[in-house]
C-alpha positions, 0 to 999 in steps of 0.5 A, spaced: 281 531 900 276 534 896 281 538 891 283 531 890 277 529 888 276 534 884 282 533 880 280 527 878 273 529 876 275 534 872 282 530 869 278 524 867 272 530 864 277 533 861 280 525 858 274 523 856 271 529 853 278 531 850 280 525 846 278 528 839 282 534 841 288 529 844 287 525 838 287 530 832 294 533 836 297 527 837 296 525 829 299 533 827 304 531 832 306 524 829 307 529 822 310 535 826 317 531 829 315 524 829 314 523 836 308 527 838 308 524 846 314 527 850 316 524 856 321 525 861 322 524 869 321 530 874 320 532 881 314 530 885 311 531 891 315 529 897 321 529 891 319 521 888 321 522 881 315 521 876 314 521 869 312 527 865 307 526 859 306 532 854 304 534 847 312 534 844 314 542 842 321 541 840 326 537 836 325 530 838 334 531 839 333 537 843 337 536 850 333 536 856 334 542 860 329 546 863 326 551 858 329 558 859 335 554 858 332 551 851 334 555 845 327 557 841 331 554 834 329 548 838 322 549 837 317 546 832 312 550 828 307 547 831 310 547 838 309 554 837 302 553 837 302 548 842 305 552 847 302 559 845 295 555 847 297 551 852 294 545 849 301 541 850 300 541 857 294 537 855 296 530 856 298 531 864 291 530 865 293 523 866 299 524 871 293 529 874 288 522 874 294 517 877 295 522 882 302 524 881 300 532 879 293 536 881 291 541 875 293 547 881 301 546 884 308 549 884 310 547 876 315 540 876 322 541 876 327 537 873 332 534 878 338 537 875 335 544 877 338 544 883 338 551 886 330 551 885 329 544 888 334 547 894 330 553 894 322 550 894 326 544 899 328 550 905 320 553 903 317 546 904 314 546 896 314 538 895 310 537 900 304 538 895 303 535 889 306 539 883 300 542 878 299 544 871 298 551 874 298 556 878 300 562 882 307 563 879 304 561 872 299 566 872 304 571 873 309 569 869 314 567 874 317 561 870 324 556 873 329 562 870 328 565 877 329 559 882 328 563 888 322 567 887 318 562 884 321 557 890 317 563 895 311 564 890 309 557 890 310 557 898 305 564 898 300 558 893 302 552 898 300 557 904 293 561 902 291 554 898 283 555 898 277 552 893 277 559 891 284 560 889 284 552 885 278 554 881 281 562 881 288 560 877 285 554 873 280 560 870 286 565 869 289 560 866 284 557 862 283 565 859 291 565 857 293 569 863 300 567 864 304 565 858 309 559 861 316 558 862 320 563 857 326 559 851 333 562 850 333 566 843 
């Protein structure tokens, strides 16, 4: 209850005091690709389907498959950096003040990855809301390894304290972890 409370504390600062930040990428991006906001349906808690939103970082014609099946050519300059800054994340705020993500949980999969939506399912993942970061994040450990991200995100979901939600937004916050990796 209490990290709920304080994901929508910090989502709703981060809405509020970002929205010059928020504004001035989505501008670039309406330049960069001509649709700035990316969305796209994932998996959630209790694995109901949820929209995700992010600053766009690849071709708008891009296929949507999980990121280490994406070829780097796909990617914008500006996507780059975005990605590079983590700042296309930037928009999952909103999914973290509806409720659908907290900012500290096991990353949103697709729901054709299959082979990590069975191996989080036998490791009781979905039973907590999906984060922006997290344990697996900061150690780089990304959805091209479907059974060891499966067994991180059980070890974060298991020793989930105060201290480990403030300790992974802090490591990410100073670039630990560089997210999931893209074809080349």
């Amino acid at each position: 209850m209490l990290i709920r409370l304080l994901d929508f504390v910090f989502a709703l600062m981060g809405l509020v005091f970002g929205f010059p930040v928020l504004l001035l990428l989505t501008l670039i991006g309406l330049f960069d690709t001509g649709s700035p906001i990316f969305r796209q349906e994932r998996v959630g808690r209790n694995k109901k389907p949820f929209t995700l939103v992010k600053f766009r970082t690849m071709k708008v014609d891009t296929a949507s498959v999980a990121t280490h099946l994406a070829s780097s050519t796909s990617i914008t300059p500006f996507g780059r950096f975005l990605r590079r800054s983590k700042l296309d994340e930037l928009p999952q705020l909103w999914n973290v003040l509806k409720g659908e993500m907290s900012l500290v949980g096991p990353r949103p999969c697709l729901f054709n990855q299959e082979e990590l939506i069975a191996a989080r399912d036998a490791q009781g993942v979905f039973a907590v809301r999906p984060g922006i970061t997290g344990l697996a994040q900061v150690n780089e450990i990304d959805m091209s390894t479907p059974e060891l991200l499966a067994k991180t995100d059980k070890e974060m979901v298991s020793s989930m304290s105060l201290r480990n939600y403030f300790r992974y937004i802090a490591m990410t916050l100073v670039g630990k972890g560089t997210g999931d990796r893209v074809r080349h």
